[in-house]
N, CA, C and O atoms as a CHARMM CRD file, in Angstrom:
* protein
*
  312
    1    1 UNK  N     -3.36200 -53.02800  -7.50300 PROA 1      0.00000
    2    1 UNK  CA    -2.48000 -52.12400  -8.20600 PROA 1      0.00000
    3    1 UNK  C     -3.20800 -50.82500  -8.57400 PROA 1      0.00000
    4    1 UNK  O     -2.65700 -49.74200  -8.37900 PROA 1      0.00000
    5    2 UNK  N     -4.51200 -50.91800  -9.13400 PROA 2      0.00000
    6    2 UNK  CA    -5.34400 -49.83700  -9.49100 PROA 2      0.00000
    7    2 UNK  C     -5.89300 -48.99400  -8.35200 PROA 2      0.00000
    8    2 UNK  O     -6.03600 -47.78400  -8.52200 PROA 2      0.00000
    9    3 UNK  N     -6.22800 -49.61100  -7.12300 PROA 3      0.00000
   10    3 UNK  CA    -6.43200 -49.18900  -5.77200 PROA 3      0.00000
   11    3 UNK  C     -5.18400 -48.13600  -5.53000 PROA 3      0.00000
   12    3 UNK  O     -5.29900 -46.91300  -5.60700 PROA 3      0.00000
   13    4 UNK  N     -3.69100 -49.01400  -5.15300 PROA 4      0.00000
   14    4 UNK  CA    -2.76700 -47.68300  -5.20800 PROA 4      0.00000
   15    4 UNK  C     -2.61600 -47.01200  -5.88000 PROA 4      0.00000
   16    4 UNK  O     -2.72300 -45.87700  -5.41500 PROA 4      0.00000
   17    5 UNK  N     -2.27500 -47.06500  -7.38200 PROA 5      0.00000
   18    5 UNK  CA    -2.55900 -45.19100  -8.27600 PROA 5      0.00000
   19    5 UNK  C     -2.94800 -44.71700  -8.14800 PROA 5      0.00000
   20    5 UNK  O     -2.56400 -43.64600  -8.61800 PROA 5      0.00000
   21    6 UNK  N     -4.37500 -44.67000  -7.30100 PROA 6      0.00000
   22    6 UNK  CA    -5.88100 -44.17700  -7.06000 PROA 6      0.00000
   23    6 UNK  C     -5.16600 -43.26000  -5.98200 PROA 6      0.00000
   24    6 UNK  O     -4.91300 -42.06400  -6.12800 PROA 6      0.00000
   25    7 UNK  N     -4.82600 -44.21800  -4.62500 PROA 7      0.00000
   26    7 UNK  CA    -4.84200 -43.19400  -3.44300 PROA 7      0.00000
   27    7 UNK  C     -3.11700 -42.49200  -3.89300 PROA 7      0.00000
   28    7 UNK  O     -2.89000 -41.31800  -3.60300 PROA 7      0.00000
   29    8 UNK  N     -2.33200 -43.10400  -4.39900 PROA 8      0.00000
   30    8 UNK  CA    -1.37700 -42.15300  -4.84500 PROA 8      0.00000
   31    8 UNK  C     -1.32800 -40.80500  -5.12400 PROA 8      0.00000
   32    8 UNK  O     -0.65700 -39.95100  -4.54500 PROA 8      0.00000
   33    9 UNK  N     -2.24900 -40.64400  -6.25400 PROA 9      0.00000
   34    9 UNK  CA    -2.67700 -40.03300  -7.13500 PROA 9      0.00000
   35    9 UNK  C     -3.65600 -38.34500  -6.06200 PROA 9      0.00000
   36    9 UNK  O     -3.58900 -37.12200  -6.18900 PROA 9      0.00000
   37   10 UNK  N     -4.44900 -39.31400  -5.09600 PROA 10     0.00000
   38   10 UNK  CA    -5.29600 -38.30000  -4.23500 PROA 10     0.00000
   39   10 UNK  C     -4.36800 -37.88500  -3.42800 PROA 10     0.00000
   40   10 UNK  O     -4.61100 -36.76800  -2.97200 PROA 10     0.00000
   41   11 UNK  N     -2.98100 -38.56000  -2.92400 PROA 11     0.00000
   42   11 UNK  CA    -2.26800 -38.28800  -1.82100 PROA 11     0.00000
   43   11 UNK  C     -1.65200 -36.81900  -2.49500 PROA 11     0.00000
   44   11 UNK  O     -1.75400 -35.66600  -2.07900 PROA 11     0.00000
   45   12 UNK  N     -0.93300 -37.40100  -3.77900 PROA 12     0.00000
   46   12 UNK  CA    -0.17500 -36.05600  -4.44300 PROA 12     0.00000
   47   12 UNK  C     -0.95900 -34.83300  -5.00900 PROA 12     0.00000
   48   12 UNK  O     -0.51200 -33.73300  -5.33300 PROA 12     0.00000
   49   13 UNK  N     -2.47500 -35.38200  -5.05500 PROA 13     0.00000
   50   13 UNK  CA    -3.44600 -34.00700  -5.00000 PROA 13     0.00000
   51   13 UNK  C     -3.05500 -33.85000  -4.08800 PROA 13     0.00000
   52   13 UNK  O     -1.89400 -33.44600  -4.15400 PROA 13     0.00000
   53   14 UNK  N     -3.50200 -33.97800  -2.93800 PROA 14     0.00000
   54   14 UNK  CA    -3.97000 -33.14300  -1.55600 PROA 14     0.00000
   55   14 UNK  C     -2.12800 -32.40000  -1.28900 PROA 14     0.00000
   56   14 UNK  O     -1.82500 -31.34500  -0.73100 PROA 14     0.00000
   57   15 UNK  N     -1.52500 -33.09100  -1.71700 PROA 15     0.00000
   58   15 UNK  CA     0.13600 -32.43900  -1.25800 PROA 15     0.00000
   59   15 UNK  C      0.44000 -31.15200  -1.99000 PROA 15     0.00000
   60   15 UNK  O      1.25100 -30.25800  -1.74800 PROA 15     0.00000
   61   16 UNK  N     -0.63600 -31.35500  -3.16200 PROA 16     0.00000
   62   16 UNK  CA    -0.15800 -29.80200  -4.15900 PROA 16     0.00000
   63   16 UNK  C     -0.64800 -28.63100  -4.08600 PROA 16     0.00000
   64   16 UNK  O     -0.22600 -27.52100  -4.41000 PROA 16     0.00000
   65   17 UNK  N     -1.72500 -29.06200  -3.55700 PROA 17     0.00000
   66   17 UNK  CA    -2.89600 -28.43900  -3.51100 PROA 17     0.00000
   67   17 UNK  C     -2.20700 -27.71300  -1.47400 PROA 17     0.00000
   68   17 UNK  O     -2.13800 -26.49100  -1.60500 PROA 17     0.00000
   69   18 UNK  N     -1.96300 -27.93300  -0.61200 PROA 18     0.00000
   70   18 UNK  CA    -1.72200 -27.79100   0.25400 PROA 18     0.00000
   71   18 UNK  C     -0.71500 -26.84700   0.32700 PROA 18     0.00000
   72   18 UNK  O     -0.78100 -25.68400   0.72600 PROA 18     0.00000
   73   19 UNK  N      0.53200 -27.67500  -0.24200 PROA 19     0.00000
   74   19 UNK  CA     2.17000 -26.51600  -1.32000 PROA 19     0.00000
   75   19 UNK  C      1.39600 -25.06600  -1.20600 PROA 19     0.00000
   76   19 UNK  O      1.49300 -24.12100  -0.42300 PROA 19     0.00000
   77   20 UNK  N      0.27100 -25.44800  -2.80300 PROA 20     0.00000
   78   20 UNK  CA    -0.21100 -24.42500  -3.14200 PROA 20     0.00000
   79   20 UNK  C     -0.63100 -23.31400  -1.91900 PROA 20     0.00000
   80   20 UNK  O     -0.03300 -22.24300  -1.81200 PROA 20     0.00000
   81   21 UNK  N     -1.50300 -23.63100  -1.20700 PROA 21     0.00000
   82   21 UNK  CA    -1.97200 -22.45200   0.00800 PROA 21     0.00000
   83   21 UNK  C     -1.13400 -22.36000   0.74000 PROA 21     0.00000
   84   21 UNK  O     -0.90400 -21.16800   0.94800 PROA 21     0.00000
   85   22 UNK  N     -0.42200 -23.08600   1.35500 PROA 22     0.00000
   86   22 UNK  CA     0.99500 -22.62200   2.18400 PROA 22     0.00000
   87   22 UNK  C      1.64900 -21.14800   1.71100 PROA 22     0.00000
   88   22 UNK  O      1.77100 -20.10100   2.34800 PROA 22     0.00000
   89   23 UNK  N      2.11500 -21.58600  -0.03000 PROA 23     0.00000
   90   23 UNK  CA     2.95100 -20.63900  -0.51000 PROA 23     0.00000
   91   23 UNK  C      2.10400 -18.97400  -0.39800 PROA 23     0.00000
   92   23 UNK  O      2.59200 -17.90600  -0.02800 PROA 23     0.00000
   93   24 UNK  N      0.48000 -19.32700  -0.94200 PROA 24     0.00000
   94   24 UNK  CA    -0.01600 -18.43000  -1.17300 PROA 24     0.00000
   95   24 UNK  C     -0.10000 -17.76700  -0.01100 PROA 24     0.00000
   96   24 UNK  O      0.10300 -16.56000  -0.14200 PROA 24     0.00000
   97   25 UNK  N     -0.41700 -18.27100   1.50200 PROA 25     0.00000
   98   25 UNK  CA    -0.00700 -17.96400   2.81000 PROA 25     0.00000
   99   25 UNK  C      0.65300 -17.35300   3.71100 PROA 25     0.00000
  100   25 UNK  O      0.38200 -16.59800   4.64500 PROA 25     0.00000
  101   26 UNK  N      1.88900 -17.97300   3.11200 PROA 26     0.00000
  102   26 UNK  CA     3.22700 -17.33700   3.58100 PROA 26     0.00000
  103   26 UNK  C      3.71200 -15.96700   2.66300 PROA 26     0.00000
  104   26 UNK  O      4.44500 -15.03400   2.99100 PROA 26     0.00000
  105   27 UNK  N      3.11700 -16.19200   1.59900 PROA 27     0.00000
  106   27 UNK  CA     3.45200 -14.53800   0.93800 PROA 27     0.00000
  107   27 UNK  C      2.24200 -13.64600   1.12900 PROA 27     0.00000
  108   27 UNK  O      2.33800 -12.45800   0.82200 PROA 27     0.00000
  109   28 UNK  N      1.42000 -14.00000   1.48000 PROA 28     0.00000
  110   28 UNK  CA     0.36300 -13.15400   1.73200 PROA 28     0.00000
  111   28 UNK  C      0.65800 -12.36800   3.31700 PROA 28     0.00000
  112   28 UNK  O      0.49300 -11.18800   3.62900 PROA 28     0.00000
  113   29 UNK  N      1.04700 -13.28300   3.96400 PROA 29     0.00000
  114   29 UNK  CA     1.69100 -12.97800   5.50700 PROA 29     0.00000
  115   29 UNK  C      2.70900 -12.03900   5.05700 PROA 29     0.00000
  116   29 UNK  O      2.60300 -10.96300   5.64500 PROA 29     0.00000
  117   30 UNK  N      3.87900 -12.09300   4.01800 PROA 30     0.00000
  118   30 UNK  CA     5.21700 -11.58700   4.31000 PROA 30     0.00000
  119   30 UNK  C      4.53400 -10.45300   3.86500 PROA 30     0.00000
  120   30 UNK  O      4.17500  -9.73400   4.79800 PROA 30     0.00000
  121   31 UNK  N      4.14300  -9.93200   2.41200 PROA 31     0.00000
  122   31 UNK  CA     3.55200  -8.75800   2.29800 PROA 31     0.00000
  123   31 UNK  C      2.68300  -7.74100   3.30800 PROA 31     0.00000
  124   31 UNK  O      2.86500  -6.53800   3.49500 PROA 31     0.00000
  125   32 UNK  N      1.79800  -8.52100   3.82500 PROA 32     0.00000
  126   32 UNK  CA     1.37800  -7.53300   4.58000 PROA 32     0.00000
  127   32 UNK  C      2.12400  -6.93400   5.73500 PROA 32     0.00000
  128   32 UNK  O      1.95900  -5.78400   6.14200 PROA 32     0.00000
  129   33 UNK  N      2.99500  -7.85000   6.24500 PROA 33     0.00000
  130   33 UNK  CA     4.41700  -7.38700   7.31500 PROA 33     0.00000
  131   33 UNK  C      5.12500  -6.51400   6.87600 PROA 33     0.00000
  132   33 UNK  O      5.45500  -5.58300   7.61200 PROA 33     0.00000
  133   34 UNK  N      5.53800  -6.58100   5.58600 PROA 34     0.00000
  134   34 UNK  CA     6.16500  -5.46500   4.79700 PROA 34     0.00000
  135   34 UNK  C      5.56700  -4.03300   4.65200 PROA 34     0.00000
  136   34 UNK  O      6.15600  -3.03500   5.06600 PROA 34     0.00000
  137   35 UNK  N      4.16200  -4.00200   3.93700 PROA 35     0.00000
  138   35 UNK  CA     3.26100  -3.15400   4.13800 PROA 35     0.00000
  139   35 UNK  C      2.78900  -2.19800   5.60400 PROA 35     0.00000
  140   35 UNK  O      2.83400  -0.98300   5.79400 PROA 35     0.00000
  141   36 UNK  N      2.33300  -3.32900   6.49900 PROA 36     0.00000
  142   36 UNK  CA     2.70000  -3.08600   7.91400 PROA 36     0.00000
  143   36 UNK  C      3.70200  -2.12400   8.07800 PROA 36     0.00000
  144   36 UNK  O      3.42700  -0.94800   8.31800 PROA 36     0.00000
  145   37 UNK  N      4.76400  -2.51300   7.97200 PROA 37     0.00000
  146   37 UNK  CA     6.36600  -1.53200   8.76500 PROA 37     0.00000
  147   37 UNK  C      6.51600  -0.27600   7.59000 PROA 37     0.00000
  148   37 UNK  O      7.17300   0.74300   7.80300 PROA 37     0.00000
  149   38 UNK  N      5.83500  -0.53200   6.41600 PROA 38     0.00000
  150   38 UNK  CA     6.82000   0.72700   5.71600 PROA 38     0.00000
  151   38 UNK  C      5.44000   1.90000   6.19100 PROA 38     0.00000
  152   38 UNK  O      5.59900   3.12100   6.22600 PROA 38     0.00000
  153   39 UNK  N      4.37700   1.32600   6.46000 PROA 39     0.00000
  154   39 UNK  CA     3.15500   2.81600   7.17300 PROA 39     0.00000
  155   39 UNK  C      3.54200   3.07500   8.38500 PROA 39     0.00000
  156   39 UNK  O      3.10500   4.07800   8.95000 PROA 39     0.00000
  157   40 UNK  N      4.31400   2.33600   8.93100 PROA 40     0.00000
  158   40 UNK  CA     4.76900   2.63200  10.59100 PROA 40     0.00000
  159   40 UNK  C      5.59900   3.75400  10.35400 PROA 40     0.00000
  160   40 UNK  O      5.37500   4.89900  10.74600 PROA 40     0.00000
  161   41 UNK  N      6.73300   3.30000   9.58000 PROA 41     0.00000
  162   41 UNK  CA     8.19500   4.09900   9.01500 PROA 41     0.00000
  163   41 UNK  C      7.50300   5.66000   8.55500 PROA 41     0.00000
  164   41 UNK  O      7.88600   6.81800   8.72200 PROA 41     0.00000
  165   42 UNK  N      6.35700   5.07600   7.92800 PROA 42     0.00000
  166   42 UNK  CA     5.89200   6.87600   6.76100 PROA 42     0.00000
  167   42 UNK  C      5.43700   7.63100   7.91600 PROA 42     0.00000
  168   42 UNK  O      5.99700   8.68800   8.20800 PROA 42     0.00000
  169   43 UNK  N      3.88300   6.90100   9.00400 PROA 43     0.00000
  170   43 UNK  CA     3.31700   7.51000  10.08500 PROA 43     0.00000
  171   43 UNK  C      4.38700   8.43600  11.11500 PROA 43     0.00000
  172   43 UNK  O      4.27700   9.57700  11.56200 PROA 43     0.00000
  173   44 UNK  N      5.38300   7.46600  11.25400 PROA 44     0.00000
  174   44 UNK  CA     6.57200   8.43900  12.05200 PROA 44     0.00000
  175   44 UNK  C      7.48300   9.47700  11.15900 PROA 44     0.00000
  176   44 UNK  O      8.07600  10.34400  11.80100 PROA 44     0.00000
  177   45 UNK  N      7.59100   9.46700  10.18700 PROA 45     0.00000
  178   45 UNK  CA     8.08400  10.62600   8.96100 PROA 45     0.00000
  179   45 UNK  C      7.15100  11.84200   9.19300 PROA 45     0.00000
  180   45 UNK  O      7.41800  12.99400   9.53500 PROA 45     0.00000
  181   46 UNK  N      6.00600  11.25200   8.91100 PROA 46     0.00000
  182   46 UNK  CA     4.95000  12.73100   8.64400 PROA 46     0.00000
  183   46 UNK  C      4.65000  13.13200  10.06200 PROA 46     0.00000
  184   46 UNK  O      4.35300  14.31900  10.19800 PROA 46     0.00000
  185   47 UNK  N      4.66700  12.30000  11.27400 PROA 47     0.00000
  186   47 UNK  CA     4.18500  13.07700  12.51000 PROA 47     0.00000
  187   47 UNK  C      5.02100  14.10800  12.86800 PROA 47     0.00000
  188   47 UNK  O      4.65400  15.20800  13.28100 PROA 47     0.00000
  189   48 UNK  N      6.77900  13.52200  12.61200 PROA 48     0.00000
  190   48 UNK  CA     7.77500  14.61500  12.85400 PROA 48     0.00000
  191   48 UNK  C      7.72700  15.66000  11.81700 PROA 48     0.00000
  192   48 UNK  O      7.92600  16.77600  12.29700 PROA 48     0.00000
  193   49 UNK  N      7.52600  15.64900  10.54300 PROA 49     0.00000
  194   49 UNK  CA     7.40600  16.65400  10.36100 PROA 49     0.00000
  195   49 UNK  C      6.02100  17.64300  10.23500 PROA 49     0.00000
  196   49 UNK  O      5.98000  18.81100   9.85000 PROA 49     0.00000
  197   50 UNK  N      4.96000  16.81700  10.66700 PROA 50     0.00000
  198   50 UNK  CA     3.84000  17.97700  11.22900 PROA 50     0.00000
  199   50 UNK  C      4.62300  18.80800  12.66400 PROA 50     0.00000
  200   50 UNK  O      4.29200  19.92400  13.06600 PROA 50     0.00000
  201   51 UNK  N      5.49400  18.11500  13.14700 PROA 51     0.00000
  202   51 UNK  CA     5.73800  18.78400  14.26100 PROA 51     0.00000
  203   51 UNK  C      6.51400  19.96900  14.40700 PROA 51     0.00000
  204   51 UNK  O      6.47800  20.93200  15.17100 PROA 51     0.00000
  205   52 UNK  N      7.67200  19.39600  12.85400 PROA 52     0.00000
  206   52 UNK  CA     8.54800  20.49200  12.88400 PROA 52     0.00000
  207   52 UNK  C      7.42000  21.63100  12.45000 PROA 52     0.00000
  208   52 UNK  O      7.16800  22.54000  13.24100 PROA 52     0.00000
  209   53 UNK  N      6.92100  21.57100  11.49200 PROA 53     0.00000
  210   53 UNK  CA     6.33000  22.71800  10.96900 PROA 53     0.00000
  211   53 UNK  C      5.24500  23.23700  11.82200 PROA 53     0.00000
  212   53 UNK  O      5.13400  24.43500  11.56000 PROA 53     0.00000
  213   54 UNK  N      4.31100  22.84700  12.81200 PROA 54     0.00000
  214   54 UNK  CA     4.29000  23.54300  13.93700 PROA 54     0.00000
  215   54 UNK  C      5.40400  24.55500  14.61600 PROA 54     0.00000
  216   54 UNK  O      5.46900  25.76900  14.80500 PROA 54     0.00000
  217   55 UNK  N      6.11400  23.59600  14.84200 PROA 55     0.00000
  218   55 UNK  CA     7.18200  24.45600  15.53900 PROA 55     0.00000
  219   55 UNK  C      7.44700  26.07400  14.52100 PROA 55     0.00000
  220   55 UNK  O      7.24300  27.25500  14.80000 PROA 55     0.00000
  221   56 UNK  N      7.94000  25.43600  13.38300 PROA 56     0.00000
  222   56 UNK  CA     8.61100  26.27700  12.54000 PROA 56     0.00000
  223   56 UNK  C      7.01100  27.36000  12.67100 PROA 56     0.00000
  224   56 UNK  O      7.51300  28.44600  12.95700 PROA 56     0.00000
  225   57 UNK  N      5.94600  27.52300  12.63100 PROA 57     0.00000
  226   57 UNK  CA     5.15300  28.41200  12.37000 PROA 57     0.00000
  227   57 UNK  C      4.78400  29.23700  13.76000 PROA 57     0.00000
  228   57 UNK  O      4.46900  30.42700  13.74700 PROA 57     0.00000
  229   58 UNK  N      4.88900  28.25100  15.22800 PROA 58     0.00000
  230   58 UNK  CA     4.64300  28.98800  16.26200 PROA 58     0.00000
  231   58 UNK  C      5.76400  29.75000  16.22100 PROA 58     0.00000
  232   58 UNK  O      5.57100  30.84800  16.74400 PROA 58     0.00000
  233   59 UNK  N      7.05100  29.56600  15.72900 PROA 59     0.00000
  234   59 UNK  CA     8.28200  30.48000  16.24800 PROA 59     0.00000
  235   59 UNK  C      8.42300  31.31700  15.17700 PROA 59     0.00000
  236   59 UNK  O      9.18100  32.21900  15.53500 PROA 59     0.00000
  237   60 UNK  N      8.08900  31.47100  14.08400 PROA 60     0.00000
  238   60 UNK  CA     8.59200  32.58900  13.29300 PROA 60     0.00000
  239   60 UNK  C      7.34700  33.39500  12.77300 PROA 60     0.00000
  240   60 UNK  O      7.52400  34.51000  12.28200 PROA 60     0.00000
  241   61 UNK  N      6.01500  32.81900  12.87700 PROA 61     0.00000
  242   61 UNK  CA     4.89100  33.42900  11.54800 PROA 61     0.00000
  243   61 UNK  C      3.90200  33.89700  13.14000 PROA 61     0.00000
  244   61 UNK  O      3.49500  33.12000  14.00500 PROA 61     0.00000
  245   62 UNK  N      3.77500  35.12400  13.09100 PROA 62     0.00000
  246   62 UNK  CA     2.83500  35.87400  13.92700 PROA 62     0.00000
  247   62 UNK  C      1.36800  35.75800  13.87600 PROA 62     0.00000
  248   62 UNK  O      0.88200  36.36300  12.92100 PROA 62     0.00000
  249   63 UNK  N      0.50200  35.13100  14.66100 PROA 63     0.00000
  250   63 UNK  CA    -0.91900  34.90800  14.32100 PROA 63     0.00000
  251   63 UNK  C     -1.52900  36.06400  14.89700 PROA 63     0.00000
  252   63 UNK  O     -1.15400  36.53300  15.97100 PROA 63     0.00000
  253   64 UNK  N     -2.47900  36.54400  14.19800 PROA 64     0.00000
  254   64 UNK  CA    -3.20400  38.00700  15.03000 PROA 64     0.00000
  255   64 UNK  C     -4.54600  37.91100  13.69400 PROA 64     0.00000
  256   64 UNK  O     -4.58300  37.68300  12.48500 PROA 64     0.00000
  257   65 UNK  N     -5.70400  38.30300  15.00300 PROA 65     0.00000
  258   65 UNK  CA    -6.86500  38.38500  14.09500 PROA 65     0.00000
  259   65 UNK  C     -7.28800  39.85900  13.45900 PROA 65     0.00000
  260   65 UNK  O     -8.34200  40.19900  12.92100 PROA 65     0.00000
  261   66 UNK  N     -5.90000  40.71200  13.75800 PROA 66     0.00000
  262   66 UNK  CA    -6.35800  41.76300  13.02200 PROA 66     0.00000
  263   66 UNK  C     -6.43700  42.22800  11.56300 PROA 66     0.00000
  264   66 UNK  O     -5.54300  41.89300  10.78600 PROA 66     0.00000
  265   67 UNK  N     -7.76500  43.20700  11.03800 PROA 67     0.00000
  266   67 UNK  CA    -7.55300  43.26300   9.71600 PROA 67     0.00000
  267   67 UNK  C     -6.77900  44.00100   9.57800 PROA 67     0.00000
  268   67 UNK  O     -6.40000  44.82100  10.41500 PROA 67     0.00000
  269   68 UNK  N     -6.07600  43.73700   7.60500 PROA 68     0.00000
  270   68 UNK  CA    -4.93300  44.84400   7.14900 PROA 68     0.00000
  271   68 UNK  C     -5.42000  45.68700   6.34200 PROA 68     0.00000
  272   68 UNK  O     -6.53700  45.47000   5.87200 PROA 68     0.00000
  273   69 UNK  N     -4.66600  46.90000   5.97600 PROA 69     0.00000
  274   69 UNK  CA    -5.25200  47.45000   5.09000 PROA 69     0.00000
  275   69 UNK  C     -4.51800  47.70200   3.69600 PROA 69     0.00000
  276   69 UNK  O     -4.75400  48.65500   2.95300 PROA 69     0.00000
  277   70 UNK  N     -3.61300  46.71300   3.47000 PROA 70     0.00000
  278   70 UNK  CA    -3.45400  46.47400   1.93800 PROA 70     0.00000
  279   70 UNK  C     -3.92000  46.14300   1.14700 PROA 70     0.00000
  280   70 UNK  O     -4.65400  45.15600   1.20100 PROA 70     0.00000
  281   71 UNK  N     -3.66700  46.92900  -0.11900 PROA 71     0.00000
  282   71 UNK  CA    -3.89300  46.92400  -1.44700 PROA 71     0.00000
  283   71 UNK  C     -3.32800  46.56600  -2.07200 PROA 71     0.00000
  284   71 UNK  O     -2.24900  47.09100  -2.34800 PROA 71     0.00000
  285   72 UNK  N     -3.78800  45.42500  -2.65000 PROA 72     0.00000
  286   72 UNK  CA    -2.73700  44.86300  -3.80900 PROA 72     0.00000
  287   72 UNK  C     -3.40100  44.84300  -5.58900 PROA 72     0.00000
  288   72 UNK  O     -4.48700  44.46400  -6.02800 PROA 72     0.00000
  289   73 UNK  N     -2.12500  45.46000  -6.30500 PROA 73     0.00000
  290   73 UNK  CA    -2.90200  45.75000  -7.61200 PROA 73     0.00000
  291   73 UNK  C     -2.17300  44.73500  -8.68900 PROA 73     0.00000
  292   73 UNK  O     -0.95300  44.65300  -8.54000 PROA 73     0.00000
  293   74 UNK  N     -2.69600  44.02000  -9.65700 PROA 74     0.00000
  294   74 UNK  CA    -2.07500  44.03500 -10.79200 PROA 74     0.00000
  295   74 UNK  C     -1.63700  44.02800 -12.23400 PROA 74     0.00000
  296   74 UNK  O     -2.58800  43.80100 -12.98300 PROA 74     0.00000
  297   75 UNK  N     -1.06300  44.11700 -12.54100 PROA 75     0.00000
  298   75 UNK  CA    -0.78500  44.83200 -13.69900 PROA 75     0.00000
  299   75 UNK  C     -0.43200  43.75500 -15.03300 PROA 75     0.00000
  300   75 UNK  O      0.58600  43.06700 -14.95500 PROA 75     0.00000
  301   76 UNK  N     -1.36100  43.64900 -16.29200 PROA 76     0.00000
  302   76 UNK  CA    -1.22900  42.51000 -16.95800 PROA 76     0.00000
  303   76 UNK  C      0.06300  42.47700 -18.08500 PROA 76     0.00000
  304   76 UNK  O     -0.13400  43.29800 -18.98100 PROA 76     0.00000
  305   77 UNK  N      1.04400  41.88900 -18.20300 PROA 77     0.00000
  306   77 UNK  CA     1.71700  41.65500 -19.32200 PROA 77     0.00000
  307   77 UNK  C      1.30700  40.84800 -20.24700 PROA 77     0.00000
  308   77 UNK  O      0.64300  39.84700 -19.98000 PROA 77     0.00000
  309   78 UNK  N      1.75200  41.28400 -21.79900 PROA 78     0.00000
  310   78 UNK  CA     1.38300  41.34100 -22.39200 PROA 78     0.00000
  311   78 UNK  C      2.55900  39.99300 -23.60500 PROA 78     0.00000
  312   78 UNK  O      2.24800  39.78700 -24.77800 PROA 78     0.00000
């Protein structure tokens, strides 16, 4: 009788204890899948818009290495 409580007892350790890392497992897996897809989702957000704004700067903002000769002054309020 004391023999079975014994291995009972080790069986329902080892079963909780097992529960236990499974669960910790399987959410450790789901998070990082989650994590995973939402940097995929952001990486493709920010590439398009590095692209637009390329775009937007080759087509409207003029690059030239020449110097200007403005002066800019200003004037403090008070």
């Amino acid at each position: 009788m004391l023999k079975q409580l014994g291995i009972s007892v080790v069986v329902l350790s080892i079963g909780g204890v097992g529960t236990i890392f499974y669960t910790w497992g399987s959410w450790t897996t789901e998070t990082l899948l989650k994590v995973d897809k939402r940097t995929e989702v952001m990486e493709v957000k920010l590439s398009a818009i590095a692209k637009r704004l390329e775009e937007i700067q080759i087509g409207y903002i003029q690059k030239s290495n020449e110097k200007t000769n403005y002066k800019v002054t200003f004037k403090e309020e008070n």
